[in-house]
C-alpha positions as YAML, in Angstrom:
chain: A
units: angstrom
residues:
- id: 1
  name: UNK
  ca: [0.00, 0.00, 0.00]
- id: 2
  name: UNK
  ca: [2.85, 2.46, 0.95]
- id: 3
  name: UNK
  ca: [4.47, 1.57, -2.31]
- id: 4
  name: UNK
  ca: [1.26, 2.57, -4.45]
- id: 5
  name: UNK
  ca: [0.94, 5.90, -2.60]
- id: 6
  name: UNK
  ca: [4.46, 6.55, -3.37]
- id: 7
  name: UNK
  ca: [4.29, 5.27, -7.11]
- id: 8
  name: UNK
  ca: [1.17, 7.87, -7.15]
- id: 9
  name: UNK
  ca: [3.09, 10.64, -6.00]
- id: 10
  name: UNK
  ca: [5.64, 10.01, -8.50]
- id: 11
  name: UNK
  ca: [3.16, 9.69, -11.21]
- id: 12
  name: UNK
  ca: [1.32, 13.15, -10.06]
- id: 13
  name: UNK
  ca: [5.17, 14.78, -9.65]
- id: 14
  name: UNK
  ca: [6.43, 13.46, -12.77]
- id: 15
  name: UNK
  ca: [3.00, 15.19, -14.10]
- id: 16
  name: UNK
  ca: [3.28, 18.33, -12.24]
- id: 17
  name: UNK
  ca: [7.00, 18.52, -13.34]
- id: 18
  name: UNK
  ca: [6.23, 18.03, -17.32]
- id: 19
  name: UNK
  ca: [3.23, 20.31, -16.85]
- id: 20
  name: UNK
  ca: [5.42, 22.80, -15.47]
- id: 21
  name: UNK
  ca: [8.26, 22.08, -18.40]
- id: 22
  name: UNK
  ca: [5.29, 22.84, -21.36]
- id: 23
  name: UNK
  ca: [3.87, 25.85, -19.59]
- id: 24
  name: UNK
  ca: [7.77, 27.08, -19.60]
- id: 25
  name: UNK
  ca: [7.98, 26.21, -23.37]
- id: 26
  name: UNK
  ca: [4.52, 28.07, -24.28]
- id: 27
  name: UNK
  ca: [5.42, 31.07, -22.13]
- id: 28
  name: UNK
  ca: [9.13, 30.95, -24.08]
- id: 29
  name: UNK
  ca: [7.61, 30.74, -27.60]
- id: 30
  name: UNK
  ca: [5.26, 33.61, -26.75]
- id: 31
  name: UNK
  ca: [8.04, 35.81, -25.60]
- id: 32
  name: UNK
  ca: [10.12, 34.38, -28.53]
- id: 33
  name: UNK
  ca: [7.26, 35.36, -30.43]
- id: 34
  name: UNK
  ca: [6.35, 39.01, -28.96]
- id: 35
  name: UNK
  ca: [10.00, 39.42, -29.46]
- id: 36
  name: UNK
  ca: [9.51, 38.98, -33.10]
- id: 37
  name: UNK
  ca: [7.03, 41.58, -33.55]
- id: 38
  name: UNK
  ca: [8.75, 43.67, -31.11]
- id: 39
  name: UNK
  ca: [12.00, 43.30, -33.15]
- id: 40
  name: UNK
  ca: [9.54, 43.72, -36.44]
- id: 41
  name: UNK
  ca: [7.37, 47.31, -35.43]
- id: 42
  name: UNK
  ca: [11.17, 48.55, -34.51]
- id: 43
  name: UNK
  ca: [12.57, 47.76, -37.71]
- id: 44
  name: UNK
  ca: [9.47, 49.37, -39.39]
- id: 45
  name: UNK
  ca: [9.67, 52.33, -37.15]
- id: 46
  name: UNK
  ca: [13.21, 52.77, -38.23]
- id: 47
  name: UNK
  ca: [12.55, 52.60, -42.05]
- id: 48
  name: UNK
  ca: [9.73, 55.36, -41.37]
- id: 49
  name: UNK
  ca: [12.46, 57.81, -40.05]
- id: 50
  name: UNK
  ca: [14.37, 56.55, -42.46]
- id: 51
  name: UNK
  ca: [12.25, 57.46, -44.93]
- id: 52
  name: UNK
  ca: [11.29, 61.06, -43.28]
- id: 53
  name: UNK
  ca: [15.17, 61.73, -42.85]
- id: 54
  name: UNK
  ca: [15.22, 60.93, -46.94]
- id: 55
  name: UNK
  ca: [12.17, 63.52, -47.37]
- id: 56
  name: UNK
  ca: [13.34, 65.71, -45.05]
- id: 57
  name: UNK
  ca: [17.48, 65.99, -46.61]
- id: 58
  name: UNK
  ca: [15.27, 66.11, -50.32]
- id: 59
  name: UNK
  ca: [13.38, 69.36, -49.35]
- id: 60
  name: UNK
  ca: [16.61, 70.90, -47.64]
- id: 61
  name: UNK
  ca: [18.50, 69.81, -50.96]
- id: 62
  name: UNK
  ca: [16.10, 71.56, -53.06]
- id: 63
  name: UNK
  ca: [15.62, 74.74, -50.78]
- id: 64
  name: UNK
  ca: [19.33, 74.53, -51.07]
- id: 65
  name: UNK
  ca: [19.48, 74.74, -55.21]
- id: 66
  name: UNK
  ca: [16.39, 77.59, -55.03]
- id: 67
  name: UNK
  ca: [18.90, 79.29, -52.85]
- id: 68
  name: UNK
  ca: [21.50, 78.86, -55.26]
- id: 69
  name: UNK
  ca: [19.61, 79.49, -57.96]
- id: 70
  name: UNK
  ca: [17.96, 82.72, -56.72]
- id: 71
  name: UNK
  ca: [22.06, 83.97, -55.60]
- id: 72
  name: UNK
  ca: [22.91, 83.00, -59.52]
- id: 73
  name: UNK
  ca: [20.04, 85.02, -60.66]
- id: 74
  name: UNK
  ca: [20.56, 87.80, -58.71]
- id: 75
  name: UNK
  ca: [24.78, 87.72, -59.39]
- id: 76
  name: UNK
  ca: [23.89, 87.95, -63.05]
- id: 77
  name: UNK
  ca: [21.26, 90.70, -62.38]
- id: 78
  name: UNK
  ca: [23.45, 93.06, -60.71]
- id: 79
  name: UNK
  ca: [26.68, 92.16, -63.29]
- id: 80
  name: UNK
  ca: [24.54, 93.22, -66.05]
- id: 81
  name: UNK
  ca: [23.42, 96.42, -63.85]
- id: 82
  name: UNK
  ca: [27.45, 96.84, -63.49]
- id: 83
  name: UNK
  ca: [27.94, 96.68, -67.03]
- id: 84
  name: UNK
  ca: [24.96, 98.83, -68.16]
- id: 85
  name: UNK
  ca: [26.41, 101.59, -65.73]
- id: 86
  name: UNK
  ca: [30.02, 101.01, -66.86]
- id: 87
  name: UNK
  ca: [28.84, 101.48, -70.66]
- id: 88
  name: UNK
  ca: [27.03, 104.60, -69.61]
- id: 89
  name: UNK
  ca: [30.08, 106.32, -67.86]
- id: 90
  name: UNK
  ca: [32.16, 105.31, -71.51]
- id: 91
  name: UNK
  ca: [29.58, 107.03, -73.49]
- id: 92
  name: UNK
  ca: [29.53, 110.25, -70.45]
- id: 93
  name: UNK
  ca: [33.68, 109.87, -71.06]
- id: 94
  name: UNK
  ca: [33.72, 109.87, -74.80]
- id: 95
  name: UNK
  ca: [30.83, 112.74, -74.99]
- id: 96
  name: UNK
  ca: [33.23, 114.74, -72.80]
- id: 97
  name: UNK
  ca: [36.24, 113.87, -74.79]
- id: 98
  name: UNK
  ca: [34.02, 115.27, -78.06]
- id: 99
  name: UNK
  ca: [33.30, 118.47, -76.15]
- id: 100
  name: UNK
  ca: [36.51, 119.12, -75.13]
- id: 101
  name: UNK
  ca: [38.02, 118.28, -78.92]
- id: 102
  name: UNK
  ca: [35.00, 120.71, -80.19]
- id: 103
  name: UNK
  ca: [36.14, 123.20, -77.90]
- id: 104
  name: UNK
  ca: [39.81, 122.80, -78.50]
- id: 105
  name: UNK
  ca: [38.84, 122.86, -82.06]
- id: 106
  name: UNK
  ca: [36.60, 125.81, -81.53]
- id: 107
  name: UNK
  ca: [39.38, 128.24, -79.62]
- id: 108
  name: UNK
  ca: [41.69, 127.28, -82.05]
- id: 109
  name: UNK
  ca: [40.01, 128.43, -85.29]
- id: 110
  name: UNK
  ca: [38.88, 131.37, -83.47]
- id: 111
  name: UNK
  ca: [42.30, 131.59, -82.76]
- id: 112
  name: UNK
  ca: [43.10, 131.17, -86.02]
- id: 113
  name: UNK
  ca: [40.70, 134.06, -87.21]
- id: 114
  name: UNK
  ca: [42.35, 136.75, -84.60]
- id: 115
  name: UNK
  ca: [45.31, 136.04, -86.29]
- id: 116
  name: UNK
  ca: [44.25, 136.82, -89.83]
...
């Protein structure tokens, strides 16, 4: 009699003990398993800032040629402003040269006339 009560308590611990073994397992494949969509929404999370870093460098690249562009625009602007007033001040210089050959020209033949 003593030996069946002890065989039954080795039967209900070897039960308890394998019960305890696949409620270990299930518990590590769920954690296994909420690892892997853990490991899963981070990697998706990364590839969204991933792809907002992308956006975000595209917009700075092209605010960064507008930029440009508007500094070329405005570098050609005030060149050709430079050039327009450099031609005008040649034309003042060589209307001033005229005048002052006219009157050069002008002193001498009246010159010229006192003399005769």
């Amino acid at each position: 009699m003593m030996r069946s009560v002890i065989i039954l308590l080795l039967i209900a611990l070897t039960q308890a003990q394998n019960t305890i073994f696949q409620d270990k397992e299930e518990m590590m494949g769920e954690i296994l398993h909420s690892n892997e969509e853990l490991g899963e929404e981070i990697l998706h999370g990364n590839e969204e800032s991933m792809d907002i870093l992308h956006k975000r460098a595209a917009v700075e690249a092209e605010e960064e040629g507008e930029i440009l562009h508007s500094a070329e625009i405005l570098h050609k602007k005030r060149s050709a402003e430079i050039l327009h007033k450099r031609a005008i001040l040649h034309k003042r210089a060589i209307l001033h040269k005229r005048e002052a050959e006219g009157e050069i020209l002008h002193s001498a033949e009246e010159e010229s006339e006192i003399l005769h």
